[in-house]
C-alpha positions as CSV (number, residue, x, y, z in Angstrom):
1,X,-24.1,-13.8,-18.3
2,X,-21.0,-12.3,-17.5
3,X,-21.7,-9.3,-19.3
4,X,-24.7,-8.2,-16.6
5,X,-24.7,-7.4,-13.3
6,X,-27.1,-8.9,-10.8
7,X,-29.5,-6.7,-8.4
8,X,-27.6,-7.5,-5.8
9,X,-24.3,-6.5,-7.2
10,X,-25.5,-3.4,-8.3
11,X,-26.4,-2.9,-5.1
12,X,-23.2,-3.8,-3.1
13,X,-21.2,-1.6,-5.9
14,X,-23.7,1.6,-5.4
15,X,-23.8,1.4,-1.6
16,X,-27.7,1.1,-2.1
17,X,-30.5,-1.1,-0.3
18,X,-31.7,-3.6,-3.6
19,X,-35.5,-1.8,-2.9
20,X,-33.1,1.5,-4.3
21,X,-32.5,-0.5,-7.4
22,X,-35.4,-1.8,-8.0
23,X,-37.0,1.4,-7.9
24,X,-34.5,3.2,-10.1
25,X,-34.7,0.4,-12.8
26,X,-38.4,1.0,-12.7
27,X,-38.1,5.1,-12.9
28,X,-36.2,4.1,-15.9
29,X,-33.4,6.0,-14.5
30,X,-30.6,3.1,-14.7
31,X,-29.8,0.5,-17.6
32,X,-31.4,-2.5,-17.1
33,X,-33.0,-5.7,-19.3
34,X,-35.9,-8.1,-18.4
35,X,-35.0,-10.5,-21.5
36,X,-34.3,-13.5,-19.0
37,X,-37.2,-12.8,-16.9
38,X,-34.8,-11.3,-14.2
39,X,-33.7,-8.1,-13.9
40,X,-30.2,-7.4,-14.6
41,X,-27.8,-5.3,-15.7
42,X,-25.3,-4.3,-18.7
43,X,-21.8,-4.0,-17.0
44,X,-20.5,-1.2,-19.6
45,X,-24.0,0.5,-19.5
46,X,-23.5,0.5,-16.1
47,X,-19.9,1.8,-16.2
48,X,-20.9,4.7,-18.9
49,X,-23.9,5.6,-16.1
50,X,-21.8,6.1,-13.3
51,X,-19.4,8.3,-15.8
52,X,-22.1,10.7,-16.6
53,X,-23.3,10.7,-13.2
54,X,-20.0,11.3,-11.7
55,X,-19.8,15.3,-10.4
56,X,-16.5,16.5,-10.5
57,X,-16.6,20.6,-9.9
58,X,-13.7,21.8,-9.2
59,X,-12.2,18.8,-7.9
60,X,-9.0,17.7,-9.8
61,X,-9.8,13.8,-11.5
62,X,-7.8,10.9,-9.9
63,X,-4.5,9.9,-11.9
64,X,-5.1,6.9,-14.4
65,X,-4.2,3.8,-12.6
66,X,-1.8,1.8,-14.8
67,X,-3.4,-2.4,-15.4
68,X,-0.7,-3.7,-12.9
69,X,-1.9,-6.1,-9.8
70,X,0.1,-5.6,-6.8
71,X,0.4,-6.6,-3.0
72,X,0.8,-10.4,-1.8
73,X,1.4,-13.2,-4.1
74,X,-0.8,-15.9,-4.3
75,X,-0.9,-19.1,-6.6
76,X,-4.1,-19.5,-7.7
77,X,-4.2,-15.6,-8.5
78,X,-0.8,-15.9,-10.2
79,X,-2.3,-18.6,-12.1
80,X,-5.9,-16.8,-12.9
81,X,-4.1,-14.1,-14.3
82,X,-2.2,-16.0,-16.7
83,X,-5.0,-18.2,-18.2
84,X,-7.3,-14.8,-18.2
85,X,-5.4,-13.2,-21.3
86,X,-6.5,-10.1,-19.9
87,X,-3.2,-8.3,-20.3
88,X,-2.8,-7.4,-16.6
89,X,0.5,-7.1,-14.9
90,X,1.4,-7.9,-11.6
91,X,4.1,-6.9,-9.1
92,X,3.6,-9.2,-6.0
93,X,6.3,-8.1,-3.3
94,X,3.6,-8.0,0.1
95,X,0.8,-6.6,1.5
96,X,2.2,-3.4,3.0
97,X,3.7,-2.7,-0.4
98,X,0.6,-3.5,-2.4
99,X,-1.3,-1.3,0.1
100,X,1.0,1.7,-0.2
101,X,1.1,1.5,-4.2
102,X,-2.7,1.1,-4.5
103,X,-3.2,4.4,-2.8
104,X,-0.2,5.9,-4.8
105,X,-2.9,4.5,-7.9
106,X,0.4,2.5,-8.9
107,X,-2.0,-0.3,-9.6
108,X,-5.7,-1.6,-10.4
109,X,-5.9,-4.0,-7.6
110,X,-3.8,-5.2,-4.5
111,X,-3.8,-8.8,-2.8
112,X,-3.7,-8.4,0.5
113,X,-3.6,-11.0,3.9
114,X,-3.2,-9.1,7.4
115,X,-4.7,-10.1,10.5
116,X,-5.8,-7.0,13.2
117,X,-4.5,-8.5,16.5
118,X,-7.2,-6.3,18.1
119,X,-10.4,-7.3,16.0
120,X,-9.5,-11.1,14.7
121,X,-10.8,-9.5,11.4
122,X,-9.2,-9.7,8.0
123,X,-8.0,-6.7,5.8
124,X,-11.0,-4.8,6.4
125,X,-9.4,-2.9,9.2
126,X,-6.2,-2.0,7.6
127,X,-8.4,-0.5,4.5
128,X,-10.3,1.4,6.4
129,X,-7.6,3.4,8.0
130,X,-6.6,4.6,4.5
131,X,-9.3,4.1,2.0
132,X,-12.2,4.7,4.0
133,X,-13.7,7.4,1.5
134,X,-11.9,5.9,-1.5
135,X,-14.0,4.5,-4.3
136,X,-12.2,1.1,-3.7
137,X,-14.7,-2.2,-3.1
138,X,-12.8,-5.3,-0.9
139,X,-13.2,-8.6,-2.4
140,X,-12.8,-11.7,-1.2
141,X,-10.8,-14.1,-3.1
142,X,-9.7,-17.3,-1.1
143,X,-9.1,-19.0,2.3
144,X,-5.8,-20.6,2.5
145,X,-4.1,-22.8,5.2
146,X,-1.0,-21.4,6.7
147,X,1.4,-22.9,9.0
148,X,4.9,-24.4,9.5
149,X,6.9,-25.7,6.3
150,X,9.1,-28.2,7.3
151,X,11.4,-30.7,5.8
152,X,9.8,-33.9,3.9
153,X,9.1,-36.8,6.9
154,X,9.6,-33.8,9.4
155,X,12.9,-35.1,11.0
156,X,12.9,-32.6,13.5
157,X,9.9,-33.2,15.3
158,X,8.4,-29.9,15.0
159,X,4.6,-29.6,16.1
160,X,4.4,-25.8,16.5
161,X,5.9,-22.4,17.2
162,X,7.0,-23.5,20.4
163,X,9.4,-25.8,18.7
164,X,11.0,-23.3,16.7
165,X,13.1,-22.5,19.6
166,X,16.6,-22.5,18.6
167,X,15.9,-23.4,15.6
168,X,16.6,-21.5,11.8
169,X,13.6,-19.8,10.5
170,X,13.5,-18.5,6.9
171,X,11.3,-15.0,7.4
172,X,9.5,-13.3,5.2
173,X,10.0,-9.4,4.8
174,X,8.6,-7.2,7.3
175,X,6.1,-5.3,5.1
176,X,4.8,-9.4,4.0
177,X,1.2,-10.6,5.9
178,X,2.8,-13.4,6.8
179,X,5.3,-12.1,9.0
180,X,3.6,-9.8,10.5
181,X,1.2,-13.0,11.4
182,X,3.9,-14.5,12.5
183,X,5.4,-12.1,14.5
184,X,1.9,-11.7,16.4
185,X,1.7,-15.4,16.9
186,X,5.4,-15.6,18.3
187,X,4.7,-12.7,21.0
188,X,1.0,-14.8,21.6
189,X,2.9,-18.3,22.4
190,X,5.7,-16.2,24.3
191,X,8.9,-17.0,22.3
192,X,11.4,-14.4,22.1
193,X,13.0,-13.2,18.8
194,X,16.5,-14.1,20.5
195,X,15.0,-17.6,20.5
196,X,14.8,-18.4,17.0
197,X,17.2,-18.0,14.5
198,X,17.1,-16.0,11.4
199,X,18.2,-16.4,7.6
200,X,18.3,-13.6,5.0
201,X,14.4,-12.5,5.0
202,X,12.6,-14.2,1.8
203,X,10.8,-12.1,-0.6
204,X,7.9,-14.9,-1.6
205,X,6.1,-17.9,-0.4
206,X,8.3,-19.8,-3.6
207,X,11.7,-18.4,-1.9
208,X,10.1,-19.6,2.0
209,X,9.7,-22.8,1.0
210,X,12.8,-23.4,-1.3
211,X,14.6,-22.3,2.0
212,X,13.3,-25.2,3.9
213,X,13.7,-27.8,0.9
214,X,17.6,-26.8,0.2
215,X,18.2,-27.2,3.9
216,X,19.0,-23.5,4.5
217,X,16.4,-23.5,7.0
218,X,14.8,-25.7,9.5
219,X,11.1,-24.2,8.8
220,X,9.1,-21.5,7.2
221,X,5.9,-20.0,7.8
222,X,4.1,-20.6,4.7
223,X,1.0,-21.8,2.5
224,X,0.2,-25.4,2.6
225,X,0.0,-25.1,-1.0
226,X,3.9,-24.4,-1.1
227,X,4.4,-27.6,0.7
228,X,2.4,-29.6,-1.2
229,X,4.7,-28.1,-3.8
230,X,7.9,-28.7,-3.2
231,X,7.0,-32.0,-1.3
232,X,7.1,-30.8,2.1
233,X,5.8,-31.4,5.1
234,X,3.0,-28.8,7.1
235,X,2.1,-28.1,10.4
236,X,-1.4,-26.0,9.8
237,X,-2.1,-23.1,12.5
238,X,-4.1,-20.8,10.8
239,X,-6.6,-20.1,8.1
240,X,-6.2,-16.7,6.7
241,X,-8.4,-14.6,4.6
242,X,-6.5,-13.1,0.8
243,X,-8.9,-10.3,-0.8
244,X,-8.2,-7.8,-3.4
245,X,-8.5,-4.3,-2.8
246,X,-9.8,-3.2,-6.2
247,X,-10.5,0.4,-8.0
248,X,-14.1,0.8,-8.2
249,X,-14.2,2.3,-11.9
250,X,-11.3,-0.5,-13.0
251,X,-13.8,-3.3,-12.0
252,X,-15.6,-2.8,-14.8
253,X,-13.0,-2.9,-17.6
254,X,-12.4,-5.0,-19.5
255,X,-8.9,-6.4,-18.1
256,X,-10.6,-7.1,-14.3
257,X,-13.9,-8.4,-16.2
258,X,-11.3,-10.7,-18.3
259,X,-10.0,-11.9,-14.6
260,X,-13.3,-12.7,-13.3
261,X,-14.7,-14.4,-15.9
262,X,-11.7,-16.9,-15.4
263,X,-13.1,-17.6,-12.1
264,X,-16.5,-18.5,-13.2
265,X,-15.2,-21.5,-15.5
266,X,-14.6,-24.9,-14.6
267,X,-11.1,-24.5,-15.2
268,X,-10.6,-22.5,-12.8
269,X,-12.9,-24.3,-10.3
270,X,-10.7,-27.5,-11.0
271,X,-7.2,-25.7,-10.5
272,X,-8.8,-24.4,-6.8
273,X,-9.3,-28.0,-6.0
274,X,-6.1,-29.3,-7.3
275,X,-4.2,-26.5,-4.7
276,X,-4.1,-27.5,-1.4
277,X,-5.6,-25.5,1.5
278,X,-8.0,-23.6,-0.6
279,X,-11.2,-22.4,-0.1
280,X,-13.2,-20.5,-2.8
281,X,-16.8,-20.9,-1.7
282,X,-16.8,-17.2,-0.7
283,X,-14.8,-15.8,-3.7
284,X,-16.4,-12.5,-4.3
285,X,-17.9,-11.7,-1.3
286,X,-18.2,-7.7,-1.0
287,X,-16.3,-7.4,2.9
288,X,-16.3,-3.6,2.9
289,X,-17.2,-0.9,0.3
290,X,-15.6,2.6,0.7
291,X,-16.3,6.1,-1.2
């Protein structure tokens, strides 16, 4: 099965109403099977369609994209991409970064968490304003706790941002979601930046955390699953949103199909629900489909 597409996924990937598809599988126009009684779809039939009915002209073809992951780190992508065997690289520094490789086609796919102040929405908007036209599809791949990391038994009695005053904060680097949440957070509860102080920025959740643990820092804002990690204690304050930003034409090779196969499997299903402040019910989730 995961060699077919469904109607519906046909759909979301073509930009079409499923009547459309429907009424192209029965033209005989697009490759499909009946053999399970449902209609569906061959993934590289599909993929060698869309080639031949790709018109160039004179427009120059986009540079190969390299089978490298890139943007924010997360755990149980970290992990998926391991067990997958699909041969994929990754270079998780943050979401700006992923974002800025991606369009420079450094890369297949970019994680990405980052909150418009303006719309409450997730990722979408930052997409838009660069790969509106881009043949790039938005997936949804978990909902993960954030908050405040804090020592094991929380000796100093923090609660929330308000009791960060004066005390040391391990940040994250500017270009990460997280600390552009943060910062948007800090401004909301009205705490100055003069009112907290700062450590060298971290360059991962892993390096937030460890901050707080070795005592380098009084808090962190991080993932609950980092805690839960290194055996600390978490203050939740928000749930954020982590989608991949993927190449439309990558999707359906074989490294990316190797990756979300993983996530069909039990294994996979069981390692979600052994991580702390995850939520996978709405892994794959089409949120915005550009081209």
């Amino acid at each position: 099965m995961d060699k077919f597409l469904t109607t519906k996924e046909l759909a979301d990937l073509l930009r079409l109403k499923e009547r459309k598809v429907y009424d192209l599988a029965a033209a005989g126009e697009i490759p499909c099977t009946r053999a399970t009684g449902k209609l569906l779809f061959p993934r590289e039939e599909i993929d060698s369609w869309l080639a031949q009915h790709t018109e160039l002209g004179d427009v120059p073809q986009r540079a190969s994209r390299p089978g490298v992951v890139l943007g924010s780190h997360d755990p149980l992508l970290e992990w998926a991409l391991r067990e997958s065997r699909s041969g994929l690289a990754s270079y998780l520094d943050s979401s700006r970064d992923g974002l800025d490789r991606f369009a420079a086609s450094e890369g297949i796919a970019t994680g990405l968490h980052i909150l418009d102040p303006q719309t409450g929405d997730w990722n979408e908007p930052a997409v838009r304003e660069s790969f509106s036209r881009e043949p790039v599809v938005l997936v949804e791949w978990a909902k993960r706790q954030r908050g405040l990391i804090v020592a094991s038994g929380n000796p100093l009695k923090i609660k929330s941002l308000g009791d960060l005053r004066q005390r040391i904060v391990a940040p994250r680097q500017a270009t990460s979601g997280s600390q552009m949440l943060l910062e948007d957070l800090l401004v909301e509860a009205g705490i100055a930046a003069d009112e907290i102080k700062l450590i060298p920025p971290a360059r991962s959740e892993t390096d937030a955390a460890l901050a707080v643990q070795e005592a380098k820092a009084d808090s962190a804002f991080g993932l609950c699953a980092l805690a839960s990690q290194f055996r600390l204690d978490f203050i939740p304050l928000v749930t954020e949103r982590f989608d991949l930003l993927i190449d439309r034409r990558s999707y359906f090779e074989p490294p990316l199909q190797a990756l979300f196969a993983v996530t069909r499997s039990s294994a996979f299903g069981s390692k979600a629900a052994d991580i702390p402040g995850y939520d996978i019910s709405a892994l794959g989730t089409v949120h915005f489909n550009g081209g």
